[in-house]
N, CA, C and O atoms as a GROMACS GRO file, in nm:
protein
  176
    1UNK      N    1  11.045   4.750   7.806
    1UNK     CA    2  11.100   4.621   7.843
    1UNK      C    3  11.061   4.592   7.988
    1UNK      O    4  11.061   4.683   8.071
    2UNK      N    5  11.028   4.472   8.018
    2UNK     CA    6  10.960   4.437   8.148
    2UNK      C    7  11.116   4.399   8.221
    2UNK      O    8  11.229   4.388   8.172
    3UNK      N    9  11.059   4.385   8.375
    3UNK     CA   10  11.162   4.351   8.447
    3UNK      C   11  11.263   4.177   8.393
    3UNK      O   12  11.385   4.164   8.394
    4UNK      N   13  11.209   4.122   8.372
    4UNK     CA   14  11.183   3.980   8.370
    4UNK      C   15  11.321   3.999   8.219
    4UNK      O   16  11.437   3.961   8.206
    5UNK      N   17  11.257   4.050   8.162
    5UNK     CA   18  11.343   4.067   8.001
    5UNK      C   19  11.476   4.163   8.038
    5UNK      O   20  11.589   4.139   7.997
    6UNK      N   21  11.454   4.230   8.089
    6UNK     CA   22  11.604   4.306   8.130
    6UNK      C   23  11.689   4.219   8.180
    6UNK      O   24  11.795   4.193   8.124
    7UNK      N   25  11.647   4.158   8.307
    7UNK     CA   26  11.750   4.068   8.383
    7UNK      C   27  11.775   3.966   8.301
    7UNK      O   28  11.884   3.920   8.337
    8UNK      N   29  11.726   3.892   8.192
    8UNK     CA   30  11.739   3.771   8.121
    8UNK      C   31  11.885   3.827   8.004
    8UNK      O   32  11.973   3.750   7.966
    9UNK      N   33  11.874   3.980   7.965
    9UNK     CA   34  11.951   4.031   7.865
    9UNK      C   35  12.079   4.051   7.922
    9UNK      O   36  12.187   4.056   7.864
   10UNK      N   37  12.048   4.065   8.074
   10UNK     CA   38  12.181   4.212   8.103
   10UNK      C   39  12.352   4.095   8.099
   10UNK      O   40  12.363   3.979   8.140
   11UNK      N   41  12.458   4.182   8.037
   11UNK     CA   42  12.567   4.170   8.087
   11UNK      C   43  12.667   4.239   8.149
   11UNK      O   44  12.655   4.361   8.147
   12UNK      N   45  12.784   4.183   8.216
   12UNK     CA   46  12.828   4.232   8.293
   12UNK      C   47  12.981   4.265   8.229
   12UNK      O   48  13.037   4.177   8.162
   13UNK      N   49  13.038   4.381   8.250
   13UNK     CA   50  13.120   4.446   8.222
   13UNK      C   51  13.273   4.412   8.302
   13UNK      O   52  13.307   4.447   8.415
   14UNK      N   53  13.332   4.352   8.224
   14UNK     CA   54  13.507   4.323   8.288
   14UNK      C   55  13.600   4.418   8.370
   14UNK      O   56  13.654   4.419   8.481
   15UNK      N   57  13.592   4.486   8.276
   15UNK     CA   58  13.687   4.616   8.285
   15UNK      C   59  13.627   4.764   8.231
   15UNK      O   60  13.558   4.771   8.129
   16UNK      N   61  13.660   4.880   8.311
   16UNK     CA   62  13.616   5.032   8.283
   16UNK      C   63  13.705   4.976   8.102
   16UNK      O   64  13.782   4.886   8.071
   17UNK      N   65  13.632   5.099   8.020
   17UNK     CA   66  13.745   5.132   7.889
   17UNK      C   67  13.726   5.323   7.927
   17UNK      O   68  13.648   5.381   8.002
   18UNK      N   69  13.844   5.381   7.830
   18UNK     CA   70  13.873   5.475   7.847
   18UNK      C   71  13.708   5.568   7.777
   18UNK      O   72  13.652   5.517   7.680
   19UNK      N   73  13.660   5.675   7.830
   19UNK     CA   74  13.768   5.830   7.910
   19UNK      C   75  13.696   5.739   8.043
   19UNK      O   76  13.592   5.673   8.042
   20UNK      N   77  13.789   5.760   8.153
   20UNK     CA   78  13.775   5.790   8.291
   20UNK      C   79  13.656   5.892   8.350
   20UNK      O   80  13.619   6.006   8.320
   21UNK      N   81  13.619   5.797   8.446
   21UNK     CA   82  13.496   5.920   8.530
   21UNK      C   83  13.561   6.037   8.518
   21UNK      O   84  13.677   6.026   8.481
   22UNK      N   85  13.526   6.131   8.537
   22UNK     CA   86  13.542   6.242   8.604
   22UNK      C   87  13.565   6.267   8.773
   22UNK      O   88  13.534   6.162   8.829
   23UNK      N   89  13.601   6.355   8.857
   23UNK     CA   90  13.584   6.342   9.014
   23UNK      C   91  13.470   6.413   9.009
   23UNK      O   92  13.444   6.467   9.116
   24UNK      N   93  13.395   6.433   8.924
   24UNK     CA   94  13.263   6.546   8.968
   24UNK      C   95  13.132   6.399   8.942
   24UNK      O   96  13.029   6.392   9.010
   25UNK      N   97  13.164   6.308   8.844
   25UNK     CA   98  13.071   6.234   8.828
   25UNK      C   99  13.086   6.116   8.882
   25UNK      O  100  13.017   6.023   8.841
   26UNK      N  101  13.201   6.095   9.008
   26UNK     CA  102  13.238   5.969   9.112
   26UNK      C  103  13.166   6.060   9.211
   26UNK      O  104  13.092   5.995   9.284
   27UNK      N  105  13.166   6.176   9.232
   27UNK     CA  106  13.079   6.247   9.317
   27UNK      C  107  12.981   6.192   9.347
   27UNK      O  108  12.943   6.128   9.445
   28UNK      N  109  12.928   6.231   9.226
   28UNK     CA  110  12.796   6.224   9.211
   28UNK      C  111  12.714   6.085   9.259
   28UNK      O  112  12.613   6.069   9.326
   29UNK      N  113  12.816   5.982   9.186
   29UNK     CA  114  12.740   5.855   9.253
   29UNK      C  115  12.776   5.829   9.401
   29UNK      O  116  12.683   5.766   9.451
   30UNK      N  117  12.824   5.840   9.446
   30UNK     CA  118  12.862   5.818   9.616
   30UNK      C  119  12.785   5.914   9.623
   30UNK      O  120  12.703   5.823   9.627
   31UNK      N  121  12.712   6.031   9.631
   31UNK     CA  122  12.602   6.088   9.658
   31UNK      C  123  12.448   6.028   9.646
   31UNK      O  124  12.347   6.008   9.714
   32UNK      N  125  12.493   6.015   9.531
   32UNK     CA  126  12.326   5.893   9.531
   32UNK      C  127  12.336   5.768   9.600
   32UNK      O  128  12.240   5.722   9.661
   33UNK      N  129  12.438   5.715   9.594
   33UNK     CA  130  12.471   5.569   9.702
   33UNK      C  131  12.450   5.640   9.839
   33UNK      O  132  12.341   5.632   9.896
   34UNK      N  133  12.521   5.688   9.873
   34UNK     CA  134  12.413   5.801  10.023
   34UNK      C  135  12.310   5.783  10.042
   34UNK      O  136  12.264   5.723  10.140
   35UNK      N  137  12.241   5.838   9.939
   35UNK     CA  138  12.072   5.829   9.942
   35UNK      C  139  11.961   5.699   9.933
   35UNK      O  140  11.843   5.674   9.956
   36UNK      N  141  12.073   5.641   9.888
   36UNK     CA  142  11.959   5.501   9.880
   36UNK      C  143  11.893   5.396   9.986
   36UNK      O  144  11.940   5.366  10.096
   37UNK      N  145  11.804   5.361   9.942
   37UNK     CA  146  11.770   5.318  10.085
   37UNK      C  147  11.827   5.160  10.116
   37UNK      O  148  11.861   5.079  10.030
   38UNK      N  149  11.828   5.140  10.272
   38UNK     CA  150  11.900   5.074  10.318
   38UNK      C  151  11.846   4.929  10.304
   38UNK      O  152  11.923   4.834  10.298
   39UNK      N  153  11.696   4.913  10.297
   39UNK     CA  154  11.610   4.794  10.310
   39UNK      C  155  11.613   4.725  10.427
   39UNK      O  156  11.596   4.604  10.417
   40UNK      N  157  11.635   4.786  10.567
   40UNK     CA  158  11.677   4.692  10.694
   40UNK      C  159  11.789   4.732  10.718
   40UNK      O  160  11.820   4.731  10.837
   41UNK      N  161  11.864   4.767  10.646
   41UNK     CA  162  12.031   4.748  10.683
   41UNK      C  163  12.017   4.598  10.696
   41UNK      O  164  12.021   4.536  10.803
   42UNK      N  165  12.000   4.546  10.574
   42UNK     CA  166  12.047   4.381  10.550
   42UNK      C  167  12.176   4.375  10.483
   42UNK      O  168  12.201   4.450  10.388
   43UNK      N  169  12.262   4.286  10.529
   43UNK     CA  170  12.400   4.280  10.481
   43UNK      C  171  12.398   4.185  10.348
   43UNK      O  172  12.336   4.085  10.311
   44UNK      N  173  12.538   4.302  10.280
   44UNK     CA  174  12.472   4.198  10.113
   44UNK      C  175  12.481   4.060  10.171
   44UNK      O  176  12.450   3.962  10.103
   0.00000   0.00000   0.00000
């Protein structure tokens, strides 16, 4: 799927549904949000 077709499909999610993250896999993403790059440090 090309970029163009993803963004035309995607929807957006209201609410979590159950099971709950885990604290090992909220970890995990605030670890990779760490890592990502900043682009400038442009504010959203």
């Amino acid at each position: 799927m090309d970029a163009l077709t993803t963004l035309h499909h995607r929807v957006s999610i209201g609410k979590l549904a159950d099971p709950a993250s885990t604290y090992q896999q909220r970890e995990n993403i605030v670890r990779a949000a760490l890592r990502a790059a900043d682009h400038g440090a442009l504010p959203p």
